[in-house]
N, C-alpha and C positions, 0 to 999 in steps of 0.2 A: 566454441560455438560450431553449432553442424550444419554445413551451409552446403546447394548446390552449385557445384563447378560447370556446367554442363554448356552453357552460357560463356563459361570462360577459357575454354579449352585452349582457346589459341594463345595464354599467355604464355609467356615466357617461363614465367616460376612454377607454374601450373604443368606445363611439359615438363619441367626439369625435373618436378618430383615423381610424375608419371616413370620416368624416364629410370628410375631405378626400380622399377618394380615389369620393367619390360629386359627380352636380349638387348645387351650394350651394340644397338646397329641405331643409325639414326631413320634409317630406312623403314626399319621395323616401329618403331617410335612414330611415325609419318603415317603408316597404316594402321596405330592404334588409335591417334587423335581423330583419323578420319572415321572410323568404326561408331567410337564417340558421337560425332557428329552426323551419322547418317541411320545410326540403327535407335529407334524408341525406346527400344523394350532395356535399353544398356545406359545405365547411370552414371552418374559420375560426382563422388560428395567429397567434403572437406573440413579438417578439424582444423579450427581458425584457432591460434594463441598471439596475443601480441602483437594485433592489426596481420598478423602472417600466416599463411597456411603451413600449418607443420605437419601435414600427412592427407593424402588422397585414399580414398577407398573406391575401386570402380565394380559392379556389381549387375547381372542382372536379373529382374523380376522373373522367376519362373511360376508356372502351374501348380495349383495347389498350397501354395502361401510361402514357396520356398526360393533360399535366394541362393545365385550361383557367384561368390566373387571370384571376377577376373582378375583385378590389379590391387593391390594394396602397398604403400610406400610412407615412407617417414622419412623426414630429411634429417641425412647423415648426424647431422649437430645436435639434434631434437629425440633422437634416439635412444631407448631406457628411460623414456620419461611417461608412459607408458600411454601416448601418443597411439599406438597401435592399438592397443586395449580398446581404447578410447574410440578410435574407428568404426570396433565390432561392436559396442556395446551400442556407440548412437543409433548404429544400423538399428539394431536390433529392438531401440526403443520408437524411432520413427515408421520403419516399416513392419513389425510385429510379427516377423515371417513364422513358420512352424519350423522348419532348419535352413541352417544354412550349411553349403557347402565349397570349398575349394580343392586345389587341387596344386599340390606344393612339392621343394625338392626338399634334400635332407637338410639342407642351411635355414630352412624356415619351420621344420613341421615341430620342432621344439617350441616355436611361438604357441603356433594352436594348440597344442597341447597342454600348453600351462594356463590357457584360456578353460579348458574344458570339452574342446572337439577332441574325438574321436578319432583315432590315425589308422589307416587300411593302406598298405602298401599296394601300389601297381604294378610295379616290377621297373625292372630297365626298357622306360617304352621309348629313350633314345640310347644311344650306345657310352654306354657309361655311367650312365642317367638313372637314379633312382629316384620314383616321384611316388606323391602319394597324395589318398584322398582322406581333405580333411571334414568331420560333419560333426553340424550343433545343434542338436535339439533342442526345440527353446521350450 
């Protein structure tokens, strides 16, 4: 089930899943929850299995029917069960958007890719750091 978090941000399980899809700071984790909580236009959804959320997707509504994901996360144990698939598809059936886009390092951009997004390299925009933009035409 594809449920909003947005409401629930302050839990416990709710952050911890957050929390791997943010830098391992809790500081930083502390400025995302609050983002959550003070900006409209920035979502926050959840794939429910087994009374448990096994995966967060945070996301927000842009112009022109397109959506930008910030956070996406699956909990460690629930992981290859294609939980994340699962994220993008709900997105994609609730909000209808024309693409969506992220924007990812090299340990993730093989996910989107076996989705169907579209992979564009940024370059090293931190030092050492290859990222890249990921896009889905729906």
């Amino acid at each position: 089930m594809f449920i909003s978090l947005k409401q629930r941000i302050d839990e416990p399980e709710i952050q911890e899943i957050l929390g791997y899809s943010v830098f391992p700071d809790q500081d930083h984790l502390e400025r995302t929850v609050q983002c959550y909580k003070s900006e409209d236009n920035l979502e926050l959804y959840g794939i429910e299995s087994e009374d448990e959320i096994a995966g967060v997707i945070g996301f927000r509504q842009m112009d022109g029917g397109n959506i930008n994901i910030e956070h996406i996360a699956v909990k460690p144990e629930r992981r290859g069960e294609d939980y994340g698939r699962g994220l993008i598809l709900e997105l994609i059936a609730e909000f209808k958007p024309e693409s969506i886009t992220a924007e990812t390092d090299e340990e993730a951009v093989e996910f989107y890719r076996a989705i169907g997004f579209g992979i564009e390299s940024l370059g090293e925009i931190y030092p050492g750091v290859e990222r890249y933009r990921c896009t889905y035409q729906v």
